[in-house]
C-alpha positions in Angstrom: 34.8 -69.9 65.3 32.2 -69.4 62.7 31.3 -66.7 61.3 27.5 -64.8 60.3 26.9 -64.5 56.6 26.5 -60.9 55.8 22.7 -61.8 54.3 22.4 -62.1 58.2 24.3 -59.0 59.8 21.7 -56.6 58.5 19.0 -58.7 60.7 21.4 -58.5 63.8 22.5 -54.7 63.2 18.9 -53.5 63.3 16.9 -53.2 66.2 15.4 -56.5 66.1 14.3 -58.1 69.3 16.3 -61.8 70.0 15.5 -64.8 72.4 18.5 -65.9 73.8 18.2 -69.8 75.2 20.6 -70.6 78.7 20.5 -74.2 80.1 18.7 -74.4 83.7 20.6 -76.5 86.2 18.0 -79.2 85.1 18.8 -79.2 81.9 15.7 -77.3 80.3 16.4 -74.5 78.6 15.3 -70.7 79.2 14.5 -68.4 77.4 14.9 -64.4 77.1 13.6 -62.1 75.0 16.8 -59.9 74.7 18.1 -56.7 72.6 21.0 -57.5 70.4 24.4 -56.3 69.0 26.7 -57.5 66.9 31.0 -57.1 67.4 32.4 -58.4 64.3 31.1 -62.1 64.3 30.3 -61.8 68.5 26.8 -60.9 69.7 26.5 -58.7 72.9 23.6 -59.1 75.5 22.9 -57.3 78.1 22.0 -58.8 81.8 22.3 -57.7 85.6 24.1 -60.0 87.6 22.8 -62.5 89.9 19.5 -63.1 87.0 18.7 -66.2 85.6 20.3 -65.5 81.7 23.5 -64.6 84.3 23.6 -67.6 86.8 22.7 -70.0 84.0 25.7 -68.4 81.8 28.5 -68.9 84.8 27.4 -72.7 85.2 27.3 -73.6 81.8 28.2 -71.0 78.9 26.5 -72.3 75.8 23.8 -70.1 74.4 22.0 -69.8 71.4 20.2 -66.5 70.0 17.6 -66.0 67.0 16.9 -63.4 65.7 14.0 -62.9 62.9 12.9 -59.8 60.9 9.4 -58.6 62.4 8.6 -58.0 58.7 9.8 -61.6 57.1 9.0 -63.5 60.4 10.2 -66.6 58.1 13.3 -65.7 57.5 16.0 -66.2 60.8 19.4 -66.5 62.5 20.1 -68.3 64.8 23.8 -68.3 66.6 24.7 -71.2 68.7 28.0 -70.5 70.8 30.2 -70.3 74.4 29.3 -66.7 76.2 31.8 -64.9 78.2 30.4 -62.7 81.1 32.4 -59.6 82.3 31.2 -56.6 84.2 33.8 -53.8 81.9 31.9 -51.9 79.8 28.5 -53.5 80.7 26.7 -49.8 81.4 27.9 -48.2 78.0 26.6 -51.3 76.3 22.9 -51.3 78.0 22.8 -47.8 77.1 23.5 -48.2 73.5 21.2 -51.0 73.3 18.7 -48.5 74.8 19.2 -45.9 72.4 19.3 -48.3 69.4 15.8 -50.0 70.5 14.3 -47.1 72.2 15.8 -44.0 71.1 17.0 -43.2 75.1 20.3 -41.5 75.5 20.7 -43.5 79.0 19.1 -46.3 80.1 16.4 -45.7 82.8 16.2 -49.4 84.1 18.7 -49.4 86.6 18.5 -46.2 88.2 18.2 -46.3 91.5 18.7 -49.8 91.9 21.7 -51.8 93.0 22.3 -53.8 89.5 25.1 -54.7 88.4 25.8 -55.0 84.1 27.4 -57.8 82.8 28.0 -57.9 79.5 27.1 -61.4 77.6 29.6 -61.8 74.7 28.5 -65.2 72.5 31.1 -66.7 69.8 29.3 -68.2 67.9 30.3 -72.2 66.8 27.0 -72.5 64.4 24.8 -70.0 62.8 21.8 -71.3 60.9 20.2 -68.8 58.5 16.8 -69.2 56.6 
């Protein structure tokens, strides 16, 4: 495992919006714009089950996420690693996400709806920083 140099954990503990790339069953690669949070040296994502970021993930795990600063749009990090889905704990984390980016003390999106959290957990094996 690698870890993220703390000149990078600031970008990735603030609301900064991410892309998050999957591999399609083709091989091209999709992208997400995602919200972020960081566990230790692991970033969380939040999906629903059955979407593409999801089917793409239980096919082939590796994933990369950048993140840059909306006010030093040059300045990056980008975490290439292996994701690990699991459904525990993937309400509580779309709701912190909501209140961290949005200020929501529960996230409306899924109410009323059938969706299913899962809960996106990348290791990372490369992080590039500029």
């Amino acid at each position: 495992m690698t870890t993220i140099p703390d000149s990078a954990k600031a970008w990735l503990d603030a609301p900064e919006f991410a892309t998050i790339a999957t591999i399609e069953p083709d091989g091209q690669p999709h992208l997400s714009v995602v919200w972020v949070e960081r566990d230790g040296d692991d970033l969380l994502v939040s999906t629903v089950k059955g979407r593409r970021k999801h089917a793409n993930l239980e096919r082939d795990p590796r994933a990369t996420v950048l993140v840059y600063p909306r006010d030093s749009p040059y300045s990056y990090v980008e975490v290439r690693g292996t994701a690990t889905l699991t459904e525990e704990g993937g309400r509580e984390l779309i709701d912190r996400l909501g209140h961290a980016y949005r200020g929501w003390e529960r996230y409306p999106g899924d109410d009323g709806t059938d969706n299913v959290r899962v809960v996106v957990r990348i290791r990372p094996d490369k992080v590039v920083t500029r």
